[in-house]
Backbone as a printed PyTorch tensor [residue, N CA C, xyz], in Angstrom:
tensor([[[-127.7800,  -33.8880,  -58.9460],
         [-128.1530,  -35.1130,  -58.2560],
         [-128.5290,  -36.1470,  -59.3280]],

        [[-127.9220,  -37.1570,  -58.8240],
         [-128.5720,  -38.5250,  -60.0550],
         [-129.4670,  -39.2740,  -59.7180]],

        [[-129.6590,  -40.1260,  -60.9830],
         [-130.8310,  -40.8530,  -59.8620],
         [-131.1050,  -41.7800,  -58.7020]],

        [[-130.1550,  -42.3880,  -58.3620],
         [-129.4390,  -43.1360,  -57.7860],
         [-129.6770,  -41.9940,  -56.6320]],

        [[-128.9180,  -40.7770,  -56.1380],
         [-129.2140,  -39.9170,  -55.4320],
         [-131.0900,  -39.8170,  -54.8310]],

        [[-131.5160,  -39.3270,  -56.8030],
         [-133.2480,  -39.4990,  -56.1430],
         [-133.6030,  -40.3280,  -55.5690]],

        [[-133.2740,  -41.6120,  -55.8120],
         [-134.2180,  -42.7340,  -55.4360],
         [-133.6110,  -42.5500,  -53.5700]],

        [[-132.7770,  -42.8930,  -53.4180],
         [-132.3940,  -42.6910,  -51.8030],
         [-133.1110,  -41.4450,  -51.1550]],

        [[-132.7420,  -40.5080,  -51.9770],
         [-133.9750,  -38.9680,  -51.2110],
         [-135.1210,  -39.1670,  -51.0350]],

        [[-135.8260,  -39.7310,  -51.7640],
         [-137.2050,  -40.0990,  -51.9070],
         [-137.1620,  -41.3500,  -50.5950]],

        [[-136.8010,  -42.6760,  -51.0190],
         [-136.7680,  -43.6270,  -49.7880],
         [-136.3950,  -42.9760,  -48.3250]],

        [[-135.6670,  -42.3080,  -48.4740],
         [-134.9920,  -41.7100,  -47.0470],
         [-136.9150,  -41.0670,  -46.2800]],

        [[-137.2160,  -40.1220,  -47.4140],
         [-138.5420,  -39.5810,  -46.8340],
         [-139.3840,  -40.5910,  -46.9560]],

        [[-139.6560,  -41.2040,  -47.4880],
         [-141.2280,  -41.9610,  -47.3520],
         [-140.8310,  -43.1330,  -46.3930]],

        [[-139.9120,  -43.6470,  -46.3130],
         [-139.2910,  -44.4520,  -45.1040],
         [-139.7840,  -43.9850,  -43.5590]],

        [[-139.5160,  -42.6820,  -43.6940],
         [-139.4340,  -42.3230,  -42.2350],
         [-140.6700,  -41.5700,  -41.8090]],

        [[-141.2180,  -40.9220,  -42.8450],
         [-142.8750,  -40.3430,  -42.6730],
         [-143.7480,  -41.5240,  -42.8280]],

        [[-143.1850,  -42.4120,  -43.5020],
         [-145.0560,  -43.6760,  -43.4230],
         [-144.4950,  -45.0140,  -42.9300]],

        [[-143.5940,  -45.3940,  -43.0590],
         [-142.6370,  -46.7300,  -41.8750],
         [-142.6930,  -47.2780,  -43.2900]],

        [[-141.6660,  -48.5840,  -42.8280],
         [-140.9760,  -49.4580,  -44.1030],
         [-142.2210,  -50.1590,  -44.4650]],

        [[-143.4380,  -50.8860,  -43.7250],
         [-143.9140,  -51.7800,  -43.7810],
         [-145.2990,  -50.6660,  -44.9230]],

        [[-145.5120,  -49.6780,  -45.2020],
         [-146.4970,  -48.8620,  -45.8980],
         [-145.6240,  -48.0790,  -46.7260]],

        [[-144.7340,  -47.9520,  -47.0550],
         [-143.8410,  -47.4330,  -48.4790],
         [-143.6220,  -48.4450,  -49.1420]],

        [[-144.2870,  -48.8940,  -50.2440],
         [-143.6390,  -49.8320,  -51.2960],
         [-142.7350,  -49.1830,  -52.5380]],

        [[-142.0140,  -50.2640,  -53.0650],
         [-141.5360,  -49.4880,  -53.8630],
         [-141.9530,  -48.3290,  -55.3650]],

        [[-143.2450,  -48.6330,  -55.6850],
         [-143.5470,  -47.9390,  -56.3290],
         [-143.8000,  -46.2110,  -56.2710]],

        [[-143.8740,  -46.2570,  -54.5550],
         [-144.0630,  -45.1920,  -54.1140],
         [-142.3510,  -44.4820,  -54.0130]],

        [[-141.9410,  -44.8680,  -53.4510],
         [-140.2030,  -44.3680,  -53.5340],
         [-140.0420,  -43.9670,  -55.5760]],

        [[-140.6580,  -44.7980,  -56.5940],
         [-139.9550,  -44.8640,  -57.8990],
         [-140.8020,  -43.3720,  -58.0950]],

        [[-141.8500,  -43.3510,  -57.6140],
         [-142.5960,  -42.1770,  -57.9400],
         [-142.3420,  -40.8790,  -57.9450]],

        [[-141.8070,  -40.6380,  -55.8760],
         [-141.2810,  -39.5430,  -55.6350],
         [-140.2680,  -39.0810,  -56.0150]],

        [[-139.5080,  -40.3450,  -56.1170],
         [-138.1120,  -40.0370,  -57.1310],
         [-138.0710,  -39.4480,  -58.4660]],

        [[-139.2070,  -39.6940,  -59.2920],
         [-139.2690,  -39.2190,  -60.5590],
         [-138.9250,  -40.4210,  -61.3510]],

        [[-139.0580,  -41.5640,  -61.1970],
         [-138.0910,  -42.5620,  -61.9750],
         [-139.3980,  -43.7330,  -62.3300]],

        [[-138.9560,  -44.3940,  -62.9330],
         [-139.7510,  -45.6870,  -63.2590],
         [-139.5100,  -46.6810,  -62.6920]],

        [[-140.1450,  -47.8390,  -62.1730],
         [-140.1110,  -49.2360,  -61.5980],
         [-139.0040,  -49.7070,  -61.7660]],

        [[-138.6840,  -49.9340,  -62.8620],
         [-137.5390,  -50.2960,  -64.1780],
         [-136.6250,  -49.8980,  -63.6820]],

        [[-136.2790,  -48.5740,  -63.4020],
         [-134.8350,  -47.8810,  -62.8330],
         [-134.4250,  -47.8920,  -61.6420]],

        [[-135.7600,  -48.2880,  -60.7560],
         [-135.2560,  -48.2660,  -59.2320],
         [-134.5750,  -49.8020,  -59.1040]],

        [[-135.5980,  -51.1030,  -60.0580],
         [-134.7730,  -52.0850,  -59.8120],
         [-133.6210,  -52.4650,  -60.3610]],

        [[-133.1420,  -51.5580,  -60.8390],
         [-131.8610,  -51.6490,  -61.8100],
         [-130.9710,  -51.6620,  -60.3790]],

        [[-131.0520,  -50.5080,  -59.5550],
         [-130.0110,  -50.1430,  -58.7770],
         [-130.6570,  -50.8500,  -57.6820]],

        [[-131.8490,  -51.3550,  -57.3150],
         [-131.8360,  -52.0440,  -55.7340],
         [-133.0740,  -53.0010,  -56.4620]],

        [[-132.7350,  -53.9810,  -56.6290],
         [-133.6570,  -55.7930,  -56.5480],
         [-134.7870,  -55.9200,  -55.5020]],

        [[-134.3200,  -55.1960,  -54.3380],
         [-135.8930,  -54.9440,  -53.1750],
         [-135.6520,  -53.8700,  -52.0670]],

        [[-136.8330,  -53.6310,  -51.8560],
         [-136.6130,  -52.7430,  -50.7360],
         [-135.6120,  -52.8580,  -49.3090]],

        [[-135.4370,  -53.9360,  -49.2680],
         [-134.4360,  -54.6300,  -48.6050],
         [-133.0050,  -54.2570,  -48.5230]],

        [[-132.5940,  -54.1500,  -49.8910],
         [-131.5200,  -54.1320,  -50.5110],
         [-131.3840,  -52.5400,  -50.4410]],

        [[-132.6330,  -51.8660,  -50.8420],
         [-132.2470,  -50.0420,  -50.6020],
         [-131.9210,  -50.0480,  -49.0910]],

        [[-132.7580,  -50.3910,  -48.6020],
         [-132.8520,  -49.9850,  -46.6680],
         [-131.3930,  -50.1690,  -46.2680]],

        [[-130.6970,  -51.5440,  -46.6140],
         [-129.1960,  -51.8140,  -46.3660],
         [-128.3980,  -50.5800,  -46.9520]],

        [[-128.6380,  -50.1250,  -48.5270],
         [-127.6670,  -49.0170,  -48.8700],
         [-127.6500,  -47.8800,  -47.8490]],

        [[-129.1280,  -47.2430,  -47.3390],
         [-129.1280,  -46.2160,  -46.8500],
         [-128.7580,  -46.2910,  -45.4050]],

        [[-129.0090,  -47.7200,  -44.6210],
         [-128.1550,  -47.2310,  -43.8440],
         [-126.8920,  -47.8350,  -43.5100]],

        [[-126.4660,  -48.2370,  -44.2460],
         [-124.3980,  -48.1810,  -44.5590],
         [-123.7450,  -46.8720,  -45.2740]],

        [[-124.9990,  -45.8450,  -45.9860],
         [-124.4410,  -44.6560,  -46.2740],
         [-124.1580,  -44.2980,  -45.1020]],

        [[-125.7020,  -43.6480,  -43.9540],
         [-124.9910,  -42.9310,  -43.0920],
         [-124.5460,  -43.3390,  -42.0550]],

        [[-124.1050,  -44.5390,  -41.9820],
         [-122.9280,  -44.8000,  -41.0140],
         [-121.7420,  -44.4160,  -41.5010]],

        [[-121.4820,  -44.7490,  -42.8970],
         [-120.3770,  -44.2790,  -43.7450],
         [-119.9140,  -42.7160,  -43.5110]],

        [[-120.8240,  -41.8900,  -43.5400],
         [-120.9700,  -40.5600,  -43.2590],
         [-121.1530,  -40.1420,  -42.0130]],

        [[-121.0970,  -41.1760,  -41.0020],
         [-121.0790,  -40.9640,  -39.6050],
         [-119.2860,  -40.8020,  -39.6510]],

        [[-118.9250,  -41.7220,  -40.1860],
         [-117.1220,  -41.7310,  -40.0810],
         [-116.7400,  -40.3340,  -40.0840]],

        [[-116.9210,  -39.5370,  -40.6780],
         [-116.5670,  -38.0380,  -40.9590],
         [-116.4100,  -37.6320,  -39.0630]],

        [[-117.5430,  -38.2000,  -38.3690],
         [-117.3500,  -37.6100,  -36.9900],
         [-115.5920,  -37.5840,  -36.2730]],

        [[-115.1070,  -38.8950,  -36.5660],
         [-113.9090,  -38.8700,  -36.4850],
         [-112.5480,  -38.4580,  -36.8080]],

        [[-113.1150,  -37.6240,  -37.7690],
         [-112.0080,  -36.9270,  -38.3580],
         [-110.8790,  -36.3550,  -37.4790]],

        [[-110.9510,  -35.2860,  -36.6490],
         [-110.3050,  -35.1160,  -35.7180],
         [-110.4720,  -35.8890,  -33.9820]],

        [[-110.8220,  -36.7330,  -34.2390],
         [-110.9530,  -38.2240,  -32.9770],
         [-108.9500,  -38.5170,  -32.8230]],

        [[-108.7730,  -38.1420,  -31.0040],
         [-107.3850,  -38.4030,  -31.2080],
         [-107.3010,  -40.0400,  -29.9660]],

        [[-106.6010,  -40.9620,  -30.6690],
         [-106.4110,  -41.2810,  -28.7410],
         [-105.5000,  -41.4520,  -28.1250]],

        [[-104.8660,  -40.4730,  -28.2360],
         [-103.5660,  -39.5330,  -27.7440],
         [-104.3750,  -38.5350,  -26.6770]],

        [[-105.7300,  -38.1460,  -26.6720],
         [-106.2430,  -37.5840,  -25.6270],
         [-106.8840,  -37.8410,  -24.3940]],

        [[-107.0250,  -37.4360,  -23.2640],
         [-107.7160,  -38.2990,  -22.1770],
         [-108.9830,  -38.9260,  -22.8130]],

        [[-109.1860,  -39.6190,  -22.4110],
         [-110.1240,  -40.5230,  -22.3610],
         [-111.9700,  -39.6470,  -22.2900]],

        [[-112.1520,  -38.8320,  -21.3330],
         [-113.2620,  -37.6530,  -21.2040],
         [-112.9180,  -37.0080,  -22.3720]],

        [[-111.9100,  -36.2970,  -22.7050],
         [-111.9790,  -35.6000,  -23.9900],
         [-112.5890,  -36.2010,  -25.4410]],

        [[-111.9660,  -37.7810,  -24.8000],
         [-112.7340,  -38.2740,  -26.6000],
         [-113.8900,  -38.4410,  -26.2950]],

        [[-114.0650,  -38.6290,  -25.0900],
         [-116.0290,  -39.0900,  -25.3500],
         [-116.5030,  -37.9830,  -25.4410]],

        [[-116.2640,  -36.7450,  -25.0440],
         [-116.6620,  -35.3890,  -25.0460],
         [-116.7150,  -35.1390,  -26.6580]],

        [[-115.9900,  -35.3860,  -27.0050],
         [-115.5130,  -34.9320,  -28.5650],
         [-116.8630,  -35.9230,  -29.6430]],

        [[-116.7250,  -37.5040,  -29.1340],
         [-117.3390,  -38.2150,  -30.0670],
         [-119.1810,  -37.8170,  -29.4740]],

        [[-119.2210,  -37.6400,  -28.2840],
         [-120.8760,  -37.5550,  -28.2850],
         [-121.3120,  -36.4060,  -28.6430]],

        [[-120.9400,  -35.1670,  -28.4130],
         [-121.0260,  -33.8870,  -29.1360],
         [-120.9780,  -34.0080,  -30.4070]],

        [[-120.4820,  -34.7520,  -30.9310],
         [-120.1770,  -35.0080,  -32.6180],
         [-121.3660,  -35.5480,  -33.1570]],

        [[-121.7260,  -36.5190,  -31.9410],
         [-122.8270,  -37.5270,  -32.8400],
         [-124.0390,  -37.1100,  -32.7900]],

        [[-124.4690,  -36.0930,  -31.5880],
         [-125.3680,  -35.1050,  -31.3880],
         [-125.5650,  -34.3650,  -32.4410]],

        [[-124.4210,  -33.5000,  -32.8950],
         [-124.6350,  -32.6150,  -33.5220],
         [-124.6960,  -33.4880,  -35.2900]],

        [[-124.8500,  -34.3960,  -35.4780],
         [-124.1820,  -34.8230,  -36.4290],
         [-126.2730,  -35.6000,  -37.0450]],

        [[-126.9020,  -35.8830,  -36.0870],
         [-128.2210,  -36.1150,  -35.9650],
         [-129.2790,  -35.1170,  -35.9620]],

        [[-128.6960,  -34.1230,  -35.0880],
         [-129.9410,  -32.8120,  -35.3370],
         [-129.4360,  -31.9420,  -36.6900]],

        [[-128.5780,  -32.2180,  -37.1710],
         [-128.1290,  -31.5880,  -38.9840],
         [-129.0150,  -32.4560,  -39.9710]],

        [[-128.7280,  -33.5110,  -39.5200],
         [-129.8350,  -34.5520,  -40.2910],
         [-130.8930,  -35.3360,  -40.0350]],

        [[-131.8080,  -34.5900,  -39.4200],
         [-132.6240,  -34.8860,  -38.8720],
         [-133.6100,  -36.4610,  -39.7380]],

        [[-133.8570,  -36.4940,  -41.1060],
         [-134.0030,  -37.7420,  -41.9640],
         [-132.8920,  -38.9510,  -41.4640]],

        [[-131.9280,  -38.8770,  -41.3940],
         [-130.9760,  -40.1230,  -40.9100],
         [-131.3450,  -40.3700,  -39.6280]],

        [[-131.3640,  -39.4670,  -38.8390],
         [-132.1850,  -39.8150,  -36.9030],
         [-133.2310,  -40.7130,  -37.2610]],

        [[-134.4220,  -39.9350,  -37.8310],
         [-135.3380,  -41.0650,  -37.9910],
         [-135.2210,  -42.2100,  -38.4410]],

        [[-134.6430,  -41.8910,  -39.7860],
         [-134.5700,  -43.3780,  -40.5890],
         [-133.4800,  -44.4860,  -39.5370]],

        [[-132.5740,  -43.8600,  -38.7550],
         [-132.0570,  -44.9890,  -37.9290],
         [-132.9220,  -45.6160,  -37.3720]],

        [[-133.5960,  -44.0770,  -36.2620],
         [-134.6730,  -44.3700,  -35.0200],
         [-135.4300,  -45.9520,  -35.4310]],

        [[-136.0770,  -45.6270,  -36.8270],
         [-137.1150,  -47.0090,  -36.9640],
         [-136.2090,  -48.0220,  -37.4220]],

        [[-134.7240,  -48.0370,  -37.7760],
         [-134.2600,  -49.4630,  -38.4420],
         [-133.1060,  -49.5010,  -37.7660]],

        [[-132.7620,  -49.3830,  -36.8350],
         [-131.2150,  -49.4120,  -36.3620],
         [-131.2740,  -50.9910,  -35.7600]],

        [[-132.2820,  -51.2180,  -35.4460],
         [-132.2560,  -52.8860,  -34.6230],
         [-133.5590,  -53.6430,  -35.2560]],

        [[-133.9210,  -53.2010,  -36.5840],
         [-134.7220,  -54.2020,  -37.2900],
         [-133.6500,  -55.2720,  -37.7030]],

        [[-134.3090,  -56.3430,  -38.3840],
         [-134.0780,  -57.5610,  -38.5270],
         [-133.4770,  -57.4820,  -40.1650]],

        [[-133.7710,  -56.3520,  -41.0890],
         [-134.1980,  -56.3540,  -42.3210],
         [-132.3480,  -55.5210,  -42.6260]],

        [[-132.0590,  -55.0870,  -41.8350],
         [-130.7400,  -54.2430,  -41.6590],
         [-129.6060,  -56.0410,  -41.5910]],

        [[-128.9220,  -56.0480,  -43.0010],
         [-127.9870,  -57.4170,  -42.6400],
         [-126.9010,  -56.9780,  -41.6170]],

        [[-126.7720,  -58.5250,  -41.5250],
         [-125.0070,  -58.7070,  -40.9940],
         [-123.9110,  -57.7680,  -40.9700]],

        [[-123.5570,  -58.1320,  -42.6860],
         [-122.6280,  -56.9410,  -43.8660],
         [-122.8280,  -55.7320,  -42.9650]],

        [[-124.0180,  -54.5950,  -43.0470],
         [-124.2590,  -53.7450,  -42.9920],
         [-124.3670,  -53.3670,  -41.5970]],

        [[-124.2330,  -54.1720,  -40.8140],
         [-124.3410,  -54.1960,  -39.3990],
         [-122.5940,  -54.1930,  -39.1650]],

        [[-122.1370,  -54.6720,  -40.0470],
         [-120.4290,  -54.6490,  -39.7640],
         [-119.7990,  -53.7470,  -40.5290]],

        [[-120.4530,  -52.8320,  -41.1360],
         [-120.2270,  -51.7080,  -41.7700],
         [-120.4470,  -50.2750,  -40.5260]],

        [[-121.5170,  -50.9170,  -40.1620],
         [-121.6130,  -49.3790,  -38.4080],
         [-120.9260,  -49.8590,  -37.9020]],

        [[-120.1910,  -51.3770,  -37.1140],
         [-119.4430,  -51.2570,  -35.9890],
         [-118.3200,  -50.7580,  -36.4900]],

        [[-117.5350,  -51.0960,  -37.7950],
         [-116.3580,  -50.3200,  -38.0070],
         [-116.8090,  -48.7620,  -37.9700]],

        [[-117.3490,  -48.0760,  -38.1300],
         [-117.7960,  -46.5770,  -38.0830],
         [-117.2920,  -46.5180,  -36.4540]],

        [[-117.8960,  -47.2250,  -35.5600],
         [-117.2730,  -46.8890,  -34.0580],
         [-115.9280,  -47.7450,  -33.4020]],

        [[-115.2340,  -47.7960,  -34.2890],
         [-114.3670,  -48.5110,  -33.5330],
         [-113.1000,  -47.2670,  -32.7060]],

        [[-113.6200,  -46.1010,  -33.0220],
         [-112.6620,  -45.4130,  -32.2220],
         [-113.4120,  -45.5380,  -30.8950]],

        [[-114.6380,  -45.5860,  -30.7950],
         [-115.2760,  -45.4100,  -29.5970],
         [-114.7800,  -46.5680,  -28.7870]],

        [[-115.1690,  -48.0350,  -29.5930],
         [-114.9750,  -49.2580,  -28.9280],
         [-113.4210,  -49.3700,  -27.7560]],

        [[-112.4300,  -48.3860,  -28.6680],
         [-111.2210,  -48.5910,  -28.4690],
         [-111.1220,  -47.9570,  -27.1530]],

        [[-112.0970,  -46.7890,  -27.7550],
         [-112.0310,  -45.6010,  -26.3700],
         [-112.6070,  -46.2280,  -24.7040]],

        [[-113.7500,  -47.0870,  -25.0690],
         [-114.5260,  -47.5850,  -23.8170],
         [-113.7790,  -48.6880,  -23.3580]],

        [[-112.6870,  -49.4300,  -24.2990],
         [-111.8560,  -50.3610,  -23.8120],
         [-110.8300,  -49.7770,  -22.8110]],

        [[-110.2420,  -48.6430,  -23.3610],
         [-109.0910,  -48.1520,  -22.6120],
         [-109.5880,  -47.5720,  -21.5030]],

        [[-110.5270,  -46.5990,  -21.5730],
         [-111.3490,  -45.9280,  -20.3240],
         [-111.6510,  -47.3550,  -19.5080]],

        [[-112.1310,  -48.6470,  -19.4300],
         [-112.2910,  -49.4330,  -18.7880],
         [-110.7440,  -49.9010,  -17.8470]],

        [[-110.0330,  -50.0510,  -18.9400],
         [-108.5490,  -50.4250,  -18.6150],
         [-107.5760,  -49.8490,  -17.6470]],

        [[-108.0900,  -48.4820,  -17.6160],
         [-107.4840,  -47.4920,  -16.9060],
         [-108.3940,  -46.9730,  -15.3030]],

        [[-109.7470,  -47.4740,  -15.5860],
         [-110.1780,  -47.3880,  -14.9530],
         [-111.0790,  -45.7590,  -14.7280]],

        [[-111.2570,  -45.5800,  -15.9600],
         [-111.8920,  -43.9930,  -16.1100],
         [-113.3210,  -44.1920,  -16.2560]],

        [[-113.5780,  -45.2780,  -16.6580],
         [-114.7550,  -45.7060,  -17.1530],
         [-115.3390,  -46.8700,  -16.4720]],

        [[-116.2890,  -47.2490,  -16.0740],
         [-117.1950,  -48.1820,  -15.1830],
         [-116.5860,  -49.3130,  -15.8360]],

        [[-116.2060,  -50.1820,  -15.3840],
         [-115.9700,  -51.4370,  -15.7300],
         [-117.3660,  -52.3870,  -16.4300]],

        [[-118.0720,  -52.1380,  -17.0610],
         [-119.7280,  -52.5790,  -17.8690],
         [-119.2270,  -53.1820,  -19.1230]],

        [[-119.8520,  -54.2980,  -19.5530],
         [-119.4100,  -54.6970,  -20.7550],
         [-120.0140,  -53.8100,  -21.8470]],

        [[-118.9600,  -53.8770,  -23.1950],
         [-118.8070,  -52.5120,  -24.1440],
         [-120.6190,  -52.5690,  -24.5130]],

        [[-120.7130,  -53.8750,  -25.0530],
         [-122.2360,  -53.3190,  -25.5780],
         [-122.9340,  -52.8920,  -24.5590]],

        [[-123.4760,  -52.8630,  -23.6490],
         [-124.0940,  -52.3840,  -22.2680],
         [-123.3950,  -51.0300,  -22.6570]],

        [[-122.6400,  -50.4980,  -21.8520],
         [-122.0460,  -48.9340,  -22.3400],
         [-122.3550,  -48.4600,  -23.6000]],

        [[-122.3500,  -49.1310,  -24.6390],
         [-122.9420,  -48.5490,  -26.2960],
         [-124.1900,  -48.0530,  -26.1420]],

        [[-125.2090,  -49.1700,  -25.8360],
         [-126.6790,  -49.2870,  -25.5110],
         [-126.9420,  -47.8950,  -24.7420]],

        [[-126.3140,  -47.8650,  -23.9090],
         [-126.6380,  -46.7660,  -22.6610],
         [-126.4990,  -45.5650,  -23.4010]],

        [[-125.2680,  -45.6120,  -24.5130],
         [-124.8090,  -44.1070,  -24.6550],
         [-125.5480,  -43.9120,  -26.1350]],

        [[-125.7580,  -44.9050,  -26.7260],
         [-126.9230,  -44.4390,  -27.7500],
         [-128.1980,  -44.4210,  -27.5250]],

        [[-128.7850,  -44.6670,  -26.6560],
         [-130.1540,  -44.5900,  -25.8950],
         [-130.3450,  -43.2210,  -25.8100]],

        [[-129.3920,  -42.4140,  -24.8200],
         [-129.1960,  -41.3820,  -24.9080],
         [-129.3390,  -40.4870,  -25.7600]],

        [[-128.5310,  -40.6800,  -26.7820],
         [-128.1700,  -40.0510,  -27.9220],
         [-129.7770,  -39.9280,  -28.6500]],

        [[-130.5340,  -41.0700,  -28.8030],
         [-131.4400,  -41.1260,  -29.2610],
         [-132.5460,  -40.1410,  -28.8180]],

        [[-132.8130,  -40.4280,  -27.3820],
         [-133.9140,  -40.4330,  -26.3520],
         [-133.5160,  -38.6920,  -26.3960]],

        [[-132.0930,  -38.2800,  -26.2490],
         [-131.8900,  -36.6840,  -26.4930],
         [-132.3910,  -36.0200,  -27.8730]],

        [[-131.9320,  -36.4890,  -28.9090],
         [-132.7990,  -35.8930,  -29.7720],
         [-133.9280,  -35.7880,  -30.2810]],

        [[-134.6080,  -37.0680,  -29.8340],
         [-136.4980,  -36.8220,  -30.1800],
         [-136.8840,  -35.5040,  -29.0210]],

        [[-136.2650,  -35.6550,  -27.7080],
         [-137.0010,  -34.6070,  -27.3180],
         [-136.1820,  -33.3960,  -27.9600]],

        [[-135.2170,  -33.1740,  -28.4420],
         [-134.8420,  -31.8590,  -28.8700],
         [-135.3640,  -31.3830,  -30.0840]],

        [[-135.4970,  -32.3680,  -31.1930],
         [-137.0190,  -31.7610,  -31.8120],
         [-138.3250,  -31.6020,  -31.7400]],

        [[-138.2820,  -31.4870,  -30.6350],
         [-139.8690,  -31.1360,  -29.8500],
         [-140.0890,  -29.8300,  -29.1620]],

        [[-138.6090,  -29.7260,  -28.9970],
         [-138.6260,  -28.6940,  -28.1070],
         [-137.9080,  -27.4270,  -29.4100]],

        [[-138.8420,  -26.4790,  -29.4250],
         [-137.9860,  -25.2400,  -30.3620],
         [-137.0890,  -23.9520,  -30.2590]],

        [[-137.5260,  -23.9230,  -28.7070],
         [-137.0220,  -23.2200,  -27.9610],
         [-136.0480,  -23.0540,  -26.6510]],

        [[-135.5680,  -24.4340,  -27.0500],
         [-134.8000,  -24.4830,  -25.9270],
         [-133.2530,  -23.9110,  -26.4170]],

        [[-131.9770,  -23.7790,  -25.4480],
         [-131.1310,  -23.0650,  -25.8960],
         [-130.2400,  -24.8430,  -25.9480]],

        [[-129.7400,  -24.5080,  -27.4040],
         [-128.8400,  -25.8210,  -27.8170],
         [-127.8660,  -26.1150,  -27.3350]],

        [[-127.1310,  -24.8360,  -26.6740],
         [-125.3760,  -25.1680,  -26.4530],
         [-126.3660,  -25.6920,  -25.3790]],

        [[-126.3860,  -25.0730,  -24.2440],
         [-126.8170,  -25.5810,  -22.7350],
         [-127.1520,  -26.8890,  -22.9690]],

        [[-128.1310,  -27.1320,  -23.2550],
         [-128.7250,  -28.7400,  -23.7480],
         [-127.7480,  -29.4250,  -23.7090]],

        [[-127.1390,  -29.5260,  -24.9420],
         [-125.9090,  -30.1050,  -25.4890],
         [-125.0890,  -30.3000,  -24.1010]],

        [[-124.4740,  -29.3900,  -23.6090],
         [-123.4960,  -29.6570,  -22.8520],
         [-124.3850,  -30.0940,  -21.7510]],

        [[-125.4400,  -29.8720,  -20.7620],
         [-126.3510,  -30.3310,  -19.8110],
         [-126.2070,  -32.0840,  -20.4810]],

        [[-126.5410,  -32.7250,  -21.4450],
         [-126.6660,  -33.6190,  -21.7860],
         [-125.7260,  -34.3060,  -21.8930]],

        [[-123.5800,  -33.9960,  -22.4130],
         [-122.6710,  -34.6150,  -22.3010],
         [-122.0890,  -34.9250,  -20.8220]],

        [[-122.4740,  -33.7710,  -19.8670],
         [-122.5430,  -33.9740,  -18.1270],
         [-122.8180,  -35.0730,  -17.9030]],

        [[-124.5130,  -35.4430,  -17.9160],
         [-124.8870,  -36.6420,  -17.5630],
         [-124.6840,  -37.7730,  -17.7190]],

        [[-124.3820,  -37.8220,  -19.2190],
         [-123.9010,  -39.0730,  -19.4170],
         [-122.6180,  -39.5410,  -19.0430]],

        [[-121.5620,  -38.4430,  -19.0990],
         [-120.4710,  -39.0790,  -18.6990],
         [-120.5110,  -39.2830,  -17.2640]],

        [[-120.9330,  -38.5930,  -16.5590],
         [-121.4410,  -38.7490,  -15.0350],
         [-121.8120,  -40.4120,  -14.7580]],

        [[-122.6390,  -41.1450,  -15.7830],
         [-122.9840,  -42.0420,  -15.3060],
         [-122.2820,  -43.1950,  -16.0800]],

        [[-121.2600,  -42.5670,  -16.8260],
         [-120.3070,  -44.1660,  -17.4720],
         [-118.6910,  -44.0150,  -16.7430]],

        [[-118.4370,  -42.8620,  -16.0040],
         [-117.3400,  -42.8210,  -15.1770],
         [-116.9450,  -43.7030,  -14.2540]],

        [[-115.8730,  -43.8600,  -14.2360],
         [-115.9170,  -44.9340,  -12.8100],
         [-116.0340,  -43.7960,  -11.5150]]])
C-alpha cells in the first residue's frame, strides 16, 4: 500500500467514525503515518480528499456492472443491479458510511457528482426502458432513484444491526419489495 493508499484508509475511517466537520486534516496525516507536508502534496484540502474518495467508490461501484445485460428483461436487470449494490455495501461496510454522511452534502462537486451518475447509467437506461415498456411505474427517473436508494440505504443500516438475521432471505425479502413497488 502507498501512501496515497494510507492517507484515503485513514480519511475513509476517521471520516466516518467522527463526521467531516471533527476530522481535520492533521488527524487523517497522523493515522496515515505521514506528515502534513505529504498529505498536501496529494490533496490541497479536505475537500479535495472527500471528492477523491468518493469518485473512487463510485468508480468501484462500476465493477457492479460487469455482467449488467440489456438484452435481459427488464426485472432481471433490476434484480441483478440491486442485489449487486446490496451486496456490494455490506462488503464495504466504510464506503456505506462514508456515502451515508456525504452522498448529498454540498462539499461532494459537480465533477464528482457526474462521475456517480455515469456509474448508473445502466440503471438510468434500465428505468427508462422499464418506463417505456411499461414494466415500470411511469415516476420520473430521479423519484425512482431516490426511492430505490433510500432503500438500499435504509436496508443496510438495519442489516448491520441486526447479526443474526439470515442474509439470503433478507436480501431477497428486500429485492421483492422494492420491485413490488416500482412495477407498473
Amino acid at each position: 500500500m502507498n501512501k496515497k493508499d494510507h492517507i484515503i484508509k485513514a480519511a475513509l475511517t476517521l471520516l466516518t467514525r467522527n463526521g467531516v466537520h471533527a476530522t481535520p486534516m492533521s488527524a487523517i496525516a497522523k493515522e496515515a503515518g505521514t506528515g502534513m507536508g505529504t498529505i498536501y502534496n496529494y490533496y490541497p484540502s479536505k475537500e479535495v480528499l472527500i471528492n477523491e474518495i468518493y469518485t473512487m467508490i463510485k468508480k468501484e461501484e462500476t465493477a457492479l456492472f460487469a455482467n449488467f445485460s440489456e438484452t435481459l428483461p427488464i426485472k432481471t436487470q433490476f434484480e441483478s443491479y440491486y442485489k449487486a449494490t446490496l451486496l456490494f455495501f455490506i462488503e464495504h461496510p466504510l464506503y456505506f458510511n462514508f456515502m451515508e454522511q456525504l452522498h448529498a452534502s454540498p462539499l461532494i462537486t459537480e465533477a464528482s457528482r457526474n462521475v456517480g451518475r455515469k456509474t448508473i447509467a445502466p440503471v438510468l437506461s434500465m428505468l427508462t426502458s422499464g418506463k417505456q415498456y411499461r414494466i415500470i411505474k411511469h415516476i420520473d427517473t430521479e423519484e425512482l432513484l431516490q426511492f430505490i436508494g433510500g432503500s438500499i440505504f435504509s436496508f443496510i443500516r438495519w442489516f448491520q444491526t441486526q447479526p443474526k438475521i439470515n442474509k439470503k432471505t433478507s436480501l431477497k425479502n428486500q429485492l421483492e419489495m422494492v420491485w413490488d413497488a416500482i412495477k407498473e
